[in-house]
TORRO-776501 format. One record per atom (N, C-alpha, C): atom name; residue in one letter; residue number from 0; x, y negated, z. Coordinates in nm, 4 decimals. Layout:
   atom   type   seq         px         py         pz
     CA      a   NUM          X          Y          Z
...
END
This chain:
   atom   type   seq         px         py         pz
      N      x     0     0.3848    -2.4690    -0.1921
     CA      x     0     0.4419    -2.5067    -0.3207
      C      x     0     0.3361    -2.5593    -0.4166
      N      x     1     0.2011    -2.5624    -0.3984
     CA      x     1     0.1209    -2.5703    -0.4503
      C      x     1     0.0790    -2.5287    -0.5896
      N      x     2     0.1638    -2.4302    -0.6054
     CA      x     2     0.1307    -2.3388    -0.7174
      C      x     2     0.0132    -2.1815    -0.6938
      N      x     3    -0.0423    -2.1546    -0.7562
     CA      x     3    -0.1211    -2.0395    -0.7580
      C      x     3    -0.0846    -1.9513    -0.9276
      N      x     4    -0.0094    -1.8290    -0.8654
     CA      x     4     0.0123    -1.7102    -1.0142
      C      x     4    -0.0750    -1.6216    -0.9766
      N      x     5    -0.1005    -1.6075    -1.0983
     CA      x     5    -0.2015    -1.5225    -1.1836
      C      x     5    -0.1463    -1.3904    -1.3041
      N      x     6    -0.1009    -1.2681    -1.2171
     CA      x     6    -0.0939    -1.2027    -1.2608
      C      x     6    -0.1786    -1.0866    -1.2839
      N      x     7    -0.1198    -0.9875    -1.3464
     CA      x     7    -0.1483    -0.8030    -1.3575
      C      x     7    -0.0152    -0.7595    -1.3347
      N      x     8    -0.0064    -0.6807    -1.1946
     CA      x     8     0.0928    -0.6209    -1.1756
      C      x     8     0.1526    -0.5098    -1.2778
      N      x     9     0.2503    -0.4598    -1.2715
     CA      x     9     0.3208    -0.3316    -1.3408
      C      x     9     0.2516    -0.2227    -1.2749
      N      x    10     0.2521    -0.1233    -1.3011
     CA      x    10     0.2068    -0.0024    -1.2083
      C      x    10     0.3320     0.0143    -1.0675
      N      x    11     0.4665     0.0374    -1.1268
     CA      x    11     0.5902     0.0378    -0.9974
      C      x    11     0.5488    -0.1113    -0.9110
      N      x    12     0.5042    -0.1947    -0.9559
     CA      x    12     0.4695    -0.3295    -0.8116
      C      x    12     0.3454    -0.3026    -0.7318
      N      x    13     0.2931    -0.1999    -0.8028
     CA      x    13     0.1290    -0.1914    -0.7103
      C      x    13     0.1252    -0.1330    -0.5850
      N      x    14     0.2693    -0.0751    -0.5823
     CA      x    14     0.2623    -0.0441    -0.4404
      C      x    14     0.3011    -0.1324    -0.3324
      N      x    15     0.3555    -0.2378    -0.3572
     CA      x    15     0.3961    -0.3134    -0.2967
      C      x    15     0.2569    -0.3803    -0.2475
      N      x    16     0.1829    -0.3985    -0.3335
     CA      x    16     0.0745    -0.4683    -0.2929
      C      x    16    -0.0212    -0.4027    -0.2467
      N      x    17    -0.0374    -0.2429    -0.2683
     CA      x    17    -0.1368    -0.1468    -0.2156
      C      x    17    -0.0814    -0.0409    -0.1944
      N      x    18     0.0250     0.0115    -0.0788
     CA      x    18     0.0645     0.1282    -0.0220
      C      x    18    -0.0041     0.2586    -0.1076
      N      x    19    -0.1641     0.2472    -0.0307
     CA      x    19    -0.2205     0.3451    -0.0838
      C      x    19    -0.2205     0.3746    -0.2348
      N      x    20    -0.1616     0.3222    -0.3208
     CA      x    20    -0.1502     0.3356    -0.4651
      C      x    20    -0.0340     0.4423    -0.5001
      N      x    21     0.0628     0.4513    -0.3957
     CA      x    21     0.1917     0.5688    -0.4028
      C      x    21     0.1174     0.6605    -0.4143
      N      x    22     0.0269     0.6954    -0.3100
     CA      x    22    -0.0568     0.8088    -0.2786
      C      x    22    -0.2040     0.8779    -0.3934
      N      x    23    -0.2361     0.8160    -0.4628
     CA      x    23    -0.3041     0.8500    -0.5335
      C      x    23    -0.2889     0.9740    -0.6311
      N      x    24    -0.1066     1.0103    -0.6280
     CA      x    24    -0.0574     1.1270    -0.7346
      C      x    24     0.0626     1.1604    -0.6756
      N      x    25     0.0547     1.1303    -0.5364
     CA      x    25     0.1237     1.1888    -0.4396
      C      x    25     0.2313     1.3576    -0.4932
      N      x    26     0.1438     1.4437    -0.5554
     CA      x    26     0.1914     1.5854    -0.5372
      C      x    26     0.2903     1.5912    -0.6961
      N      x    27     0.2183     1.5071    -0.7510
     CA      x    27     0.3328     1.4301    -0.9077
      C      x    27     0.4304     1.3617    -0.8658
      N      x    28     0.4604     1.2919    -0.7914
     CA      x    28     0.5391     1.2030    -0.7311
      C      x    28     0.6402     1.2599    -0.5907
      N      x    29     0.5876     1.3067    -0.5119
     CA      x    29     0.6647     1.3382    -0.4097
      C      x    29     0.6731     1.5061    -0.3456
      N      x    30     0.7400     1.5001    -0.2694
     CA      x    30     0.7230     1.6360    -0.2060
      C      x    30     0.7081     1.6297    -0.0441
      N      x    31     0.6075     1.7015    -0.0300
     CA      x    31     0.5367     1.6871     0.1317
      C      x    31     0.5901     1.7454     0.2056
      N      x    32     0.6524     1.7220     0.3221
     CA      x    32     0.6784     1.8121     0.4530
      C      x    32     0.5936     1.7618     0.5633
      N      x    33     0.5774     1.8699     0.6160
     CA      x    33     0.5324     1.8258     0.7601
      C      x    33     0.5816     1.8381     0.8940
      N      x    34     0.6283     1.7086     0.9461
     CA      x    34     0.6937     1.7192     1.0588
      C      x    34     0.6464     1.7745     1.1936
      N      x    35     0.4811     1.7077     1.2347
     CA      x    35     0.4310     1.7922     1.3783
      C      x    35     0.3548     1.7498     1.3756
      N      x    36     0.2902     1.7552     1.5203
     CA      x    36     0.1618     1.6838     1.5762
      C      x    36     0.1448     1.6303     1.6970
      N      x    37     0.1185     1.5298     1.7203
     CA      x    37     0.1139     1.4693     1.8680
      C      x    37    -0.0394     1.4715     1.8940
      N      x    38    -0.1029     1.4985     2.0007
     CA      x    38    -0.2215     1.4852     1.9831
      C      x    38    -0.3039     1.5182     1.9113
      N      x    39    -0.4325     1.4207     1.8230
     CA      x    39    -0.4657     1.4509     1.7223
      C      x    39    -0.4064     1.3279     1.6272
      N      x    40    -0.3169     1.3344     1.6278
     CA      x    40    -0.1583     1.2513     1.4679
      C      x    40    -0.1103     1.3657     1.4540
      N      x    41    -0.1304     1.3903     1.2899
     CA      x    41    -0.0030     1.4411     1.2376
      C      x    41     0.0714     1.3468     1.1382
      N      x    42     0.1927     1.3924     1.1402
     CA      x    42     0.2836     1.3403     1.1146
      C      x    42     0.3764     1.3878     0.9695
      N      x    43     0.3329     1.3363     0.8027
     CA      x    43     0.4141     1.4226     0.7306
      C      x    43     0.5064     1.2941     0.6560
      N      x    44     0.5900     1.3822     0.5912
     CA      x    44     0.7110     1.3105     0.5057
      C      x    44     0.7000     1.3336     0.3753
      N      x    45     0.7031     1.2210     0.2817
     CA      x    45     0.7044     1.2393     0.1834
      C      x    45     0.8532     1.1727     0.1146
      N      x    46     0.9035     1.2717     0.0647
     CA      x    46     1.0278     1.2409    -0.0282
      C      x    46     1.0353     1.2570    -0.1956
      N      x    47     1.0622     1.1331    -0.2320
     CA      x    47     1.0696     1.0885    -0.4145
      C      x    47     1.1760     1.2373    -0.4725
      N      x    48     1.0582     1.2789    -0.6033
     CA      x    48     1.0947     1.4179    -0.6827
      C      x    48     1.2204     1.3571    -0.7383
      N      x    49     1.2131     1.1864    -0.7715
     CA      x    49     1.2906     1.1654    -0.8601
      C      x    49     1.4043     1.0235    -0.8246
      N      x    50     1.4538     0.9960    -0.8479
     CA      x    50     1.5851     0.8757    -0.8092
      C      x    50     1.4224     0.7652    -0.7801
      N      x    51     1.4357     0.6750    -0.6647
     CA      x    51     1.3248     0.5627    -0.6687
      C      x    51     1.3983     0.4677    -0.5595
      N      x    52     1.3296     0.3831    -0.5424
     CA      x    52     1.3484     0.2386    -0.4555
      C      x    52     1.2775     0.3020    -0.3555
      N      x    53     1.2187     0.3868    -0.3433
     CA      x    53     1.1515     0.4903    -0.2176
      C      x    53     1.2542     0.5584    -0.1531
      N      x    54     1.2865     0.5675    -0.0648
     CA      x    54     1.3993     0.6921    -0.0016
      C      x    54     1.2852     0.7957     0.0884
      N      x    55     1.2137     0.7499     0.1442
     CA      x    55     1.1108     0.8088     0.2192
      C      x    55     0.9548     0.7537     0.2755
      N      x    56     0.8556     0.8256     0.2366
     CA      x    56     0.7250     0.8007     0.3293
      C      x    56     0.6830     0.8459     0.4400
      N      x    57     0.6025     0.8083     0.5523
     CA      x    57     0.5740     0.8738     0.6663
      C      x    57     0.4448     0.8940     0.7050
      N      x    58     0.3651     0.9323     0.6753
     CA      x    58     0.2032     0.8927     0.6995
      C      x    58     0.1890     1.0181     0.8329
      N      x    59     0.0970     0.9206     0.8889
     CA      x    59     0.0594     0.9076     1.0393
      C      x    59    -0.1000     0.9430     0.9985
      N      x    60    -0.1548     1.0573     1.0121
     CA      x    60    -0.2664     1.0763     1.0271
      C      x    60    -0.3662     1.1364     1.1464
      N      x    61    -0.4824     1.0597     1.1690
     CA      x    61    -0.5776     1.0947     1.3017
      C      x    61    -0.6481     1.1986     1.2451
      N      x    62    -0.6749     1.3195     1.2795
     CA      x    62    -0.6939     1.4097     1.2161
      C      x    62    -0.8460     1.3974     1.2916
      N      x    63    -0.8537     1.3513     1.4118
     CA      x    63    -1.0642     1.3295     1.4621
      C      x    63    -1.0623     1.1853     1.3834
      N      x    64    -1.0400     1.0856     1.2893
     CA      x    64    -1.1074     1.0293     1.2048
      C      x    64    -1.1093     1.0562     1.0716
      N      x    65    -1.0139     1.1660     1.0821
     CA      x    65    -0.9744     1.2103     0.9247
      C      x    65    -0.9430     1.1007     0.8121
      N      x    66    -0.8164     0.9650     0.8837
     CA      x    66    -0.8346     0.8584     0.8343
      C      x    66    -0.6636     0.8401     0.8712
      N      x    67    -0.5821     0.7764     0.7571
     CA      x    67    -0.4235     0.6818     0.8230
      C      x    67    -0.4539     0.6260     0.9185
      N      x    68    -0.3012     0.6620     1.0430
     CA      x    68    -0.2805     0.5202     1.1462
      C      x    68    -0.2375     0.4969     1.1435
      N      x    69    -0.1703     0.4787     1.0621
     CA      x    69    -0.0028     0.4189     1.0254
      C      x    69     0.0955     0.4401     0.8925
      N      x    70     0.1336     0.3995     0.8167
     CA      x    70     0.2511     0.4352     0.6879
      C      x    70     0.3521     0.3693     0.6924
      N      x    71     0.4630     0.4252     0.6611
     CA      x    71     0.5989     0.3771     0.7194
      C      x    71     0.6915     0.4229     0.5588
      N      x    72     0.6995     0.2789     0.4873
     CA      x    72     0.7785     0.3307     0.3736
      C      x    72     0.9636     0.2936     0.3829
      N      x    73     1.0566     0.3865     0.3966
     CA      x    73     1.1386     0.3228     0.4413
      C      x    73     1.2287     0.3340     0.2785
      N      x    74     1.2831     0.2177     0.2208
     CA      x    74     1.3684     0.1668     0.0893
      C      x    74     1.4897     0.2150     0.0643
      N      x    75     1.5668     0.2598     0.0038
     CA      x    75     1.6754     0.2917    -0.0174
      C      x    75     1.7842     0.1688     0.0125
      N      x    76     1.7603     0.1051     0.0619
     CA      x    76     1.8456    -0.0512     0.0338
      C      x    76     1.8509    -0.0334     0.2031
      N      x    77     1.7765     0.0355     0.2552
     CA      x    77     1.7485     0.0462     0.4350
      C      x    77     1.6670    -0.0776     0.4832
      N      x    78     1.5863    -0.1322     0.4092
     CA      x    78     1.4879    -0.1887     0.4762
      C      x    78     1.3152    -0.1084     0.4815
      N      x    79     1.2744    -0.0963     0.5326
     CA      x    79     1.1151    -0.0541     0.5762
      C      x    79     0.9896    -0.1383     0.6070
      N      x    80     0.8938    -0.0976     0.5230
     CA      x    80     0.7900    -0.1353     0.5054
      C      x    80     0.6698    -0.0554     0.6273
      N      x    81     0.6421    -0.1516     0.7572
     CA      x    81     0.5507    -0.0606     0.8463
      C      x    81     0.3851    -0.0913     0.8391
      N      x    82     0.2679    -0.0439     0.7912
     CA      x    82     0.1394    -0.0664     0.8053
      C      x    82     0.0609    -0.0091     0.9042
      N      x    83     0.0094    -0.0478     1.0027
     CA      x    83    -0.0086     0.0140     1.1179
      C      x    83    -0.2091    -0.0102     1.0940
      N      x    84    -0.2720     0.0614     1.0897
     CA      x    84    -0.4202     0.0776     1.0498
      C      x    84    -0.5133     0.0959     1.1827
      N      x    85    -0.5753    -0.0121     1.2113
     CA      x    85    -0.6368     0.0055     1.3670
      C      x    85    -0.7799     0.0001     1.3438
      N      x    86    -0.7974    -0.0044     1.2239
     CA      x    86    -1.0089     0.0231     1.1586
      C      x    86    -0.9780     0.0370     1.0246
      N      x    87    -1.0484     0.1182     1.0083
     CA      x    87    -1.0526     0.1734     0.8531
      C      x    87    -1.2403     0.2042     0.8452
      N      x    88    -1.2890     0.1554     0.7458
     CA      x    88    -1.4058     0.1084     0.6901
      C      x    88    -1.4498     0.1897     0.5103
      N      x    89    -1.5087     0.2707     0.5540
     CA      x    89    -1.5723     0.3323     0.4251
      C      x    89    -1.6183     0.2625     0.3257
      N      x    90    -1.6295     0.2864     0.1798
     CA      x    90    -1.7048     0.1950     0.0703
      C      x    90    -1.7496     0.1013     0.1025
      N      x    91    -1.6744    -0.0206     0.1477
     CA      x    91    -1.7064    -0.1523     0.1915
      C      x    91    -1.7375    -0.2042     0.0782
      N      x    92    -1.8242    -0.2819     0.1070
     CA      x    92    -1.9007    -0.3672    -0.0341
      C      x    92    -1.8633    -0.4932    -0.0625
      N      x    93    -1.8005    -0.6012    -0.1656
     CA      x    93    -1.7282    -0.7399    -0.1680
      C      x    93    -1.8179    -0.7815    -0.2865
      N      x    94    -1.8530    -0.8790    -0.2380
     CA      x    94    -1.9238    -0.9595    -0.4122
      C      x    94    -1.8126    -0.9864    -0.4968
      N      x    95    -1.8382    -0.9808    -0.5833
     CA      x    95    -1.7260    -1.0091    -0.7190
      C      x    95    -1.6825    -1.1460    -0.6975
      N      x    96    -1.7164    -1.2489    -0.6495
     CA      x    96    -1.6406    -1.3740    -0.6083
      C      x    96    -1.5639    -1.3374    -0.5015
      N      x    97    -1.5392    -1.2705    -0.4188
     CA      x    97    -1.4104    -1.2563    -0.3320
      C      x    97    -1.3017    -1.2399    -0.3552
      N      x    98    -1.2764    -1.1907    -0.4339
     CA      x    98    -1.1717    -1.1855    -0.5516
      C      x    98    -1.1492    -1.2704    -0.6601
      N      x    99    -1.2266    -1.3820    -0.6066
     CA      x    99    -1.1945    -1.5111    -0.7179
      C      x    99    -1.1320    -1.6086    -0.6995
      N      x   100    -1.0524    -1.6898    -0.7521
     CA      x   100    -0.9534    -1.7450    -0.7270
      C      x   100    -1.0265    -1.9122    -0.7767
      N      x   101    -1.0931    -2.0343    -0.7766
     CA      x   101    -1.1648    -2.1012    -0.8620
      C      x   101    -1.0809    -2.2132    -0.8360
      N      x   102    -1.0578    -2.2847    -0.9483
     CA      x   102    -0.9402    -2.3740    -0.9771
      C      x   102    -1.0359    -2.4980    -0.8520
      N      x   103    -1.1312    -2.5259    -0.8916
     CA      x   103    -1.1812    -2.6305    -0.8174
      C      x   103    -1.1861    -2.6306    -0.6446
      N      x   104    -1.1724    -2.5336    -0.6099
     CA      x   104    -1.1547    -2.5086    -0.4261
      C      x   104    -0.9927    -2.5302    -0.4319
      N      x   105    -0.8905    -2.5691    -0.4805
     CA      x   105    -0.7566    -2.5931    -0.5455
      C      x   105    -0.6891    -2.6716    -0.6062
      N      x   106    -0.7426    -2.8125    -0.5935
     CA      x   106    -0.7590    -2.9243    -0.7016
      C      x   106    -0.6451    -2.9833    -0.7116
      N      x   107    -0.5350    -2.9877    -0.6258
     CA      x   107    -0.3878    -3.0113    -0.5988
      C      x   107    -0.3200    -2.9052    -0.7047
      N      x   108    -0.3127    -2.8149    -0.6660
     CA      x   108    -0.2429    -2.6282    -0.7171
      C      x   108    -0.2558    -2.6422    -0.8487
      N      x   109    -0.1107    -2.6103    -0.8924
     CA      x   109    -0.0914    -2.6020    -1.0474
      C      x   109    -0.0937    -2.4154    -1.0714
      N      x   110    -0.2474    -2.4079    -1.1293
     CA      x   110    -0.2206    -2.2533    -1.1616
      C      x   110    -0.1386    -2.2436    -1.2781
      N      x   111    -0.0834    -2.0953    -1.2792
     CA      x   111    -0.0092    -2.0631    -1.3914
      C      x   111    -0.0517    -1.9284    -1.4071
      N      x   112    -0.1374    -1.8875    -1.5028
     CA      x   112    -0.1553    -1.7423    -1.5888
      C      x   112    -0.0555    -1.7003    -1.6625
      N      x   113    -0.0327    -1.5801    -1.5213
     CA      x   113     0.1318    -1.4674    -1.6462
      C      x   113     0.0033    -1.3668    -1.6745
      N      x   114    -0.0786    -1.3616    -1.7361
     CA      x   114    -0.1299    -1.2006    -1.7924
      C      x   114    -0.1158    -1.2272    -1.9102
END
C-alpha cells in the first residue's frame, strides 16, 4: 500500500504485538492453574479475573531452560493466537537504529504519524 503508520499503541493492543506484555502482571490480571507435565513442559492456564477479549492462556514451559515453548492465546470470538518459541536469547543487544524506521530507505511510502 505504500503507506508506513507510526504509532504508540494503547496498553490493551500491546499484547497483540508482544504476548509477553499479558504476562508482566499476570497475578493482577489472571488466575493460574496448572494443568501437568510432559517431560520437562509444564503446562499452565491462565484465565481473565475479569470480562476480556482473552477467554484463555496456555503457556508451555521447558522447565531444563527455564524459558516459554510455546503460548497459545485462545479469543473469546474462538479464534487463537499460537507462538511456538524454538530459541530464546538473553539481554540481546540492538543499536537504537533497528528500531528505526528512516523516511529515506522509503522514498515511495507515504508515512503517516498517529502519535
Amino acid at each position: 500500500s505504500q503507506e508506513i503508520n507510526v504509532s504508540q499503541p494503547e496498553e490493551e493492543e500491546l499484547w497483540q504485538i508482544n504476548p509477553y506484555f499479558l504476562l508482566r502482571e499476570y497475578k493482577k490480571t489472571f488466575d493460574p492453574h496448572f494443568i501437568g507435565r510432559t517431560g520437562n513442559i509444564c503446562e499452565l492456564s491462565l484465565t481473565p479475573k475479569q470480562t476480556s477479549e482473552i477467554q484463555e492462556i496456555r503457556l508451555f514451559i521447558d522447565e531444563k531452560a527455564n524459558a516459554f515453548s510455546r503460548i497459545t492465546i485462545l479469543q473469546t470470538e474462538g479464534e487463537y493466537i499460537q507462538i511456538t518459541i524454538t530459541r530464546y536469547e538473553k539481554r540481546e543487544k540492538f543499536p537504537d537504529g533497528y528500531f528505526t524506521c528512516k523516511k529515506e530507505d522509503f522514498p515511495q511510502a507515504e508515512f503517516i504519524d498517529l502519535r
